[in-house]
C-alpha angles and dihedrals in degrees: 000000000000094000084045097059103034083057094051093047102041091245124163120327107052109214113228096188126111098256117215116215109219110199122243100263093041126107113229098209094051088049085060103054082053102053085048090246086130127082088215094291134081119274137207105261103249094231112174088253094055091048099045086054093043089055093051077070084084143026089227118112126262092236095044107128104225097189137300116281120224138232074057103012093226128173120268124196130180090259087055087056102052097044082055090051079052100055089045099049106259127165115229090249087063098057087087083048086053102039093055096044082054085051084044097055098041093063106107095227088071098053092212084168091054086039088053097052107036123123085226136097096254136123140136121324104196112199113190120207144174127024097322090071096066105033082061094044102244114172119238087165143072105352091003093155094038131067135302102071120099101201094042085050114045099035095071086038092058094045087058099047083045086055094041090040108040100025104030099244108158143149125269086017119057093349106076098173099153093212105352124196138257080242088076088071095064127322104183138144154144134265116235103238097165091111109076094197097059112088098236113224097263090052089058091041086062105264125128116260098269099041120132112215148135122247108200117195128182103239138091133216172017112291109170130229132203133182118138099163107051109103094167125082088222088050101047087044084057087053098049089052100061089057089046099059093049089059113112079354139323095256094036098100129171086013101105144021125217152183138241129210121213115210113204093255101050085044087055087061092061091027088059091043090053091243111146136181106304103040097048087059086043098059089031082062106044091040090059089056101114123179110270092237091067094057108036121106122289093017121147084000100290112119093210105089134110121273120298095246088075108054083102098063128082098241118218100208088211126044110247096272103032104098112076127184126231126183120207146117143078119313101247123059130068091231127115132167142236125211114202118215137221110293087224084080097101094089095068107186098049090051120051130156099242126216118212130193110240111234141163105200 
């Protein structure tokens, strides 16, 4: 009713947007699906009350212009962003969470227009980390990258319709994904920080224990994996590596870069063997290094495969830095996910995920 009031009486925030009158008899959802605000599901109509109390999520002000959004490369303030969180279903708590996942994807190091456009699956991971994610509710736990959270839900979906409505990203246009994934809608999650002794993701990305951030990474998911009888953690790595190298496809090697997510139970075997972070990537990464004659191209009969001159060389299938951990997900199950990344990264140093701070002023 505040928000009600302040918009009626011109108090306070002042709303920049162009604002749509819907007539008495029509349905503004259903006027949302027409204009092509809508990602295919219905969204939460953006009315100057929902927006104004979207904004008091953050001390930024409503005309800060937060980046330029591609395909467009249209302007984005604070107040765009927030309409957007308000289509998708965000709580006002989450607008911080969203603002620095934008900051994050604008970075060019992240290629959100080449993202955008790409024939392939891919889209943005989000990886919370840090004590935002659980003064906002976020889940880390059982089903933790499927449905049933709101704020694992609707802030990747925000960051896409940010992406569609600002920037003019949509399907069949600027965005060319030959089949997609259900992973384009929304792919966010938080990161399980309960064990003290594991070296959360931001704090391997270079930012201080405590802090809240997003990670945003280029890849799309889920890819499962299954493995109930290793009881080693060198077994278990082996395991690991043979669905790591199918990823993309068995003989594409250097091309992309993923992430693994680590369930509680298959954590517990390295935990128990005193393996942490770092050492788990390290030996992840040596286990997938495979002779060059068995990927190059025409081997075993399949034409996919990297060039000839290199059947002499023992072949990483990831660059040194291109396999990232990620613990989440519920305590029972031997079950953990990968999450395949963008084929363009290859060129390593022109694609990197990107970890942003999370801040409201």
């Amino acid at each position: 009713m505040a928000e009600k009031l302040e918009a009626r009486h011109r108090a306070g925030i002042v709303l920049a947007a162009r604002k749509v009158e819907v007539g008495e008899n029509d349905d503004p959802i259903e006027l949302c699906f027409e204009r092509g605000w809508s990602d295919g599901l219905p969204v939460t109509p953006p009315t100057d009350g929902r927006v104004l109390r979207m904004l008091k999520g953050t001390r930024r002000r409503p005309d800060e212009v937060v980046g330029r959004i591609p395909p467009n490369l249209a302007e984005c303030t604070v107040e765009k962003v927030a309409i957007n969180a308000v289509l998708a279903g965000c709580k006002p708590e989450y607008l911080p969470v969203v603002l620095a996942a934008v900051e994050a994807a604008l970075e060019p190091v992240f290629t959100l227009h080449g993202l955008l456009a790409t024939t392939y699956f891919s889209g943005p991971v989000i990886i919370v980390n840090g004590p935002v994610a659980k003064a906002i509710g976020m889940n880390s736990g059982i089903n933790a990258l499927g449905q049933g959270n709101r704020a694992n839900a609707t802030i990747g979906r925000a960051l896409n319709l940010i992406v569609r409505n600002v920037g003019g990203g949509r399907p069949g246009e600027a965005d060319r994904a030959t089949l997609g994934a259900p992973s384009k809608y929304t792919c966010c999650f938080a990161e399980d920080e309960s064990d003290p002794t594991w070296e959360p993701l931001s704090v391997t990305r270079g930012f201080p224990r405590g802090a809240s951030t997003v990670t945003l990474f280029q890849g799309h998911g889920v890819e499962a994996f299954v493995d109930q009888k290793s009881r080693t953690p060198e077994a278990l790595t082996r395991s690991f590596a043979m669905s790591l190298n199918a990823i993309g496809h068995p003989k594409l090697v250097q091309s992309a870069r993923a992430i693994l997510v680590l369930s509680p139970e298959h954590y517990a075997i390295y935990r128990e063997a005193g393996w942490d972070r770092k050492r788990i990537e390290r030996t992840l990464y040596e286990a997938t290094i495979r002779p060059g004659q068995e990927l190059v191209a025409g081997a075993g009969g399949v034409g996919e495969g990297i060039p000839a001159g290199r059947a002499q060389e023992m072949v990483p299938k990831f660059h040194e830095d291109g396999l990232m951990v990620v613990r989440a997900g519920g305590a029972a199950g031997l079950f953990s996910a990968i999450l395949p990344g963008w084929l363009a990264g290859r060129k390593r140093e022109e694609l990197q995920p990107v970890t942003k701070e999370i801040r409201d002023e």
